[in-house]
C-alpha positions as CSV (number, residue, x, y, z in Angstrom):
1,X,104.6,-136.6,48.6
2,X,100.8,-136.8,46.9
3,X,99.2,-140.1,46.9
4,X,97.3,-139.2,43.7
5,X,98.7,-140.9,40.6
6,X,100.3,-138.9,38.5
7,X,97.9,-138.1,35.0
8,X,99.7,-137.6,31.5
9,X,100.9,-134.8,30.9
10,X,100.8,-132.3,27.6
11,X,104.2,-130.4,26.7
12,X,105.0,-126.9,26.5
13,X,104.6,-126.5,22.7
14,X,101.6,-128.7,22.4
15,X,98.5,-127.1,20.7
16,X,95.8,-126.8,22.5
17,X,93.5,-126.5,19.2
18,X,94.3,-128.0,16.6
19,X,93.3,-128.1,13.0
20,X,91.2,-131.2,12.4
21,X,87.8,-131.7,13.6
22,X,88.0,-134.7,15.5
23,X,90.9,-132.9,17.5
24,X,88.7,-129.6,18.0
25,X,85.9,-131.9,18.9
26,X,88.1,-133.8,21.9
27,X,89.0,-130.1,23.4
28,X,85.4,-129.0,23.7
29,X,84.3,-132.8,25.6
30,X,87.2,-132.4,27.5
31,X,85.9,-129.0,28.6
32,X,82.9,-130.7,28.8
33,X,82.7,-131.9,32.4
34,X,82.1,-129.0,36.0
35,X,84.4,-130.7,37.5
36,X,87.7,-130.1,34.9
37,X,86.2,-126.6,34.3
38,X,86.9,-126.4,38.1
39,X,90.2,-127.8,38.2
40,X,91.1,-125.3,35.2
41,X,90.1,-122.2,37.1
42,X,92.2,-123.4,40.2
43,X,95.0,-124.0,38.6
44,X,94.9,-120.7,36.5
45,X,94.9,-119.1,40.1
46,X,98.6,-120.9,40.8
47,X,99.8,-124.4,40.1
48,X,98.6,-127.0,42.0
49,X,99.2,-130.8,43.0
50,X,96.3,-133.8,42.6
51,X,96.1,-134.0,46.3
52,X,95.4,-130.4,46.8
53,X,92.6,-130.3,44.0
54,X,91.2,-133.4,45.5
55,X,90.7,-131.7,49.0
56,X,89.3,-128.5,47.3
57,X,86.9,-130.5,45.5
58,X,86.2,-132.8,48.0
59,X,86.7,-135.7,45.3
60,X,88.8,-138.8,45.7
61,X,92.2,-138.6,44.5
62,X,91.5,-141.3,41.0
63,X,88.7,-139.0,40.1
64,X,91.2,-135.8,40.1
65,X,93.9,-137.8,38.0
66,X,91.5,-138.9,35.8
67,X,90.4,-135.4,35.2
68,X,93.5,-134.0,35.1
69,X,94.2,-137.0,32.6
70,X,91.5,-135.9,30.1
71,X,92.8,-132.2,30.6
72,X,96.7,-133.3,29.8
73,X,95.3,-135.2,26.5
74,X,94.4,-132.3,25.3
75,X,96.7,-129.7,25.6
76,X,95.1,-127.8,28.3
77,X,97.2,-128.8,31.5
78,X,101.1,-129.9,32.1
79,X,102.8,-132.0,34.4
80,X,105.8,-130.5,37.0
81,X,107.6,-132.4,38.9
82,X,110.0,-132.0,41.7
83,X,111.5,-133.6,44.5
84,X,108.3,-134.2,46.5
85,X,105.7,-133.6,44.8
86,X,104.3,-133.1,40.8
87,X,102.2,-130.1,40.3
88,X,99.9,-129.4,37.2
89,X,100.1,-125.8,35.6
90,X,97.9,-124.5,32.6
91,X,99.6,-125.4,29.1
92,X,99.7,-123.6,25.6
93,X,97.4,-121.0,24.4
94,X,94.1,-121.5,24.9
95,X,92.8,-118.9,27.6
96,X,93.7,-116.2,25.0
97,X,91.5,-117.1,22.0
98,X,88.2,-116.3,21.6
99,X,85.7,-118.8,21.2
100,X,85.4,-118.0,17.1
101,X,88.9,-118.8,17.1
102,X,88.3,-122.1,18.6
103,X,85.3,-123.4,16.7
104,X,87.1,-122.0,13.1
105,X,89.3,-124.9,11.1
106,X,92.1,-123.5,9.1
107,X,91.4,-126.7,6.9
108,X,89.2,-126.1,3.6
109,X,86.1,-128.0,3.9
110,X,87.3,-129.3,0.2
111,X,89.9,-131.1,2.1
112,X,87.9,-132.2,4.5
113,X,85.9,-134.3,1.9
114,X,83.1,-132.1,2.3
115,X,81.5,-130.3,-0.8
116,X,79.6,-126.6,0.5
117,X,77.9,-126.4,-2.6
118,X,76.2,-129.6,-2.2
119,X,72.9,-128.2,-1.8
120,X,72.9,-125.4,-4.9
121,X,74.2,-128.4,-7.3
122,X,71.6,-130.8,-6.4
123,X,69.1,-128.3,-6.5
124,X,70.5,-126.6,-10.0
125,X,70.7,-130.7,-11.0
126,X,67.1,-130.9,-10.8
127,X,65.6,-127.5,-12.2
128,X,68.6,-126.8,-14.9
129,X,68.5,-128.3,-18.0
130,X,71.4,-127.5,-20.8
131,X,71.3,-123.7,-18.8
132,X,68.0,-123.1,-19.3
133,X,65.3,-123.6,-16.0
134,X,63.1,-126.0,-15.9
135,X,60.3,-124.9,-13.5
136,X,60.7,-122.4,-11.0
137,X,60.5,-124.4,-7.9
138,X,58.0,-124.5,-5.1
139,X,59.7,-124.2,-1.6
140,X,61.7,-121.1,-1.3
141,X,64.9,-122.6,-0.3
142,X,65.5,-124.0,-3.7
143,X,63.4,-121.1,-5.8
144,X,66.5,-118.9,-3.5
145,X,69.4,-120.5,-5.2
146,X,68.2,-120.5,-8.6
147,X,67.4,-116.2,-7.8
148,X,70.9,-116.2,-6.7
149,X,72.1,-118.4,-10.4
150,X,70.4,-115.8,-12.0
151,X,71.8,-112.4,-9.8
152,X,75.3,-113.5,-10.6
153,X,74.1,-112.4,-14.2
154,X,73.8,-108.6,-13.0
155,X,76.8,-106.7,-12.5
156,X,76.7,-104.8,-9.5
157,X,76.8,-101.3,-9.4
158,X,74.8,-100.6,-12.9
159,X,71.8,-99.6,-13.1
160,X,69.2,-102.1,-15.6
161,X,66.0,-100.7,-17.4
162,X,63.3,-103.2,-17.0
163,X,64.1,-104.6,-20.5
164,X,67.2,-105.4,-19.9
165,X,66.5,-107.1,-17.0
166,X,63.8,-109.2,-18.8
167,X,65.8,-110.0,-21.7
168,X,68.5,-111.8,-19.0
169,X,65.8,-113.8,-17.3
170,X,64.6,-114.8,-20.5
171,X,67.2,-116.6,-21.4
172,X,66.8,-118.8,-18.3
173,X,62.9,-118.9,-18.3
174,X,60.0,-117.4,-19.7
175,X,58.0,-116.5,-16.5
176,X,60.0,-113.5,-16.3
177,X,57.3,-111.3,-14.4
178,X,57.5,-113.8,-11.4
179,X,61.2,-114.3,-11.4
180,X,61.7,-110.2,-11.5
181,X,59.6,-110.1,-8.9
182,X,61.3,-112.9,-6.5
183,X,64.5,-111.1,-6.9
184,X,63.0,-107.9,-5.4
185,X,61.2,-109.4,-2.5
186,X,64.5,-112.1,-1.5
187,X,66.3,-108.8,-1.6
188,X,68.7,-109.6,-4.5
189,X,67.9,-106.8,-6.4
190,X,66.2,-103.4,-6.0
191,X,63.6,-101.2,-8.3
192,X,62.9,-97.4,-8.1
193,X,60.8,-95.9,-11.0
194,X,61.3,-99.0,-13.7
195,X,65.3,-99.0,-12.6
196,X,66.9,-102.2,-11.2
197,X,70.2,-102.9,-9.5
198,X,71.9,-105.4,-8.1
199,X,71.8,-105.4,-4.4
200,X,75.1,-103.7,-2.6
201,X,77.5,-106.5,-0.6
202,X,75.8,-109.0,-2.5
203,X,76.5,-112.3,-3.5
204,X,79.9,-113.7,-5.0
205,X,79.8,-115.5,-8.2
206,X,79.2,-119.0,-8.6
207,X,80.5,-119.2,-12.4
């Protein structure tokens, strides 16, 4: 019978990846050791006891049951015992998802407490005034979201005469010249012979 203590072990239906960040965070540091990545790949060959993965890895039998421990916590290994012995097998679902799968969170980040458009409403906080912009700003990250305020005034698909076009930005600024031309050079909109449109795939509406 092994002499190395038996390490928790994770059931059949347990989830290997869950939903919440702290959880998806635990799998990845549990993964995070040579030795447990080890101990995985051995056991994905065939089930194996503590005592055999201690000889294998030529470490002492507490250092395998704590491993195996840390592994168990998680999801990724499961306890089976018989008579004489208790070997540990792989457990739930893992080894057939793809990395992307792994590090996605079926949570909204809204329910997370987070906000995504943090940035674009602090930035539109401090250039907007009653919808009209204040100064264009400096550094192009924030000059990019109010281009991308003012592309969600284009419809795409439809062609604009260079009028038109002016008369839109106008009623957000009156540098119009340099706000035309920022939209053609972040790629937001195209020109060919006094024509502008509204760049294909482009971006969804913040309105």
């Amino acid at each position: 019978m092994s002499d190395v203590p038996p390490a928790a072990a994770a059931t059949d239906n347990a989830s290997p990846a869950p939903a919440d960040p702290a959880s998806r965070a635990a799998l990845f540091k549990a993964l995070g050791h040579p030795t447990r990545l080890l101990i995985l790949n051995l056991i994905r060959q065939r089930s194996r006891h503590g005592e055999e993965l201690a000889a294998i890895l030529r470490a002492s039998p507490a250092t395998v049951s704590h491993h195996l421990s840390k592994l168990a916590e998680v999801g990724l290994v499961r306890a089976e015992r018989d008579q004489y012995t208790q070997d540990y097998r792989l457990a739930g679902d893992l080894y057939g998802r793809t990395l992307a799968e792994l590090i996605t969170l079926s949570t909204p980040a809204s329910q997370s407490g987070l906000r995504p458009d943090a940035y674009r409403d602090k930035v539109l906080k401090a250039f907007m005034d009653n919808g009209r912009l204040v100064r264009i700003p400096a550094q192009r990250k924030k000059r990019r979201v109010i281009l991308e305020l003012i592309v969600d005034d284009f419809e795409p698909g439809r062609d604009y005469p260079e009028a038109e076009v002016n008369a839109i930005i106008r009623e957000l600024h009156h540098d119009v010249e340099t706000l035309r031309r920022e939209l053609i050079m972040e790629k937001l909109m195209t020109r060919e012979r006094g024509v502008y449109r509204r760049v294909p795939n482009g971006l969804d509406s913040h309105g």
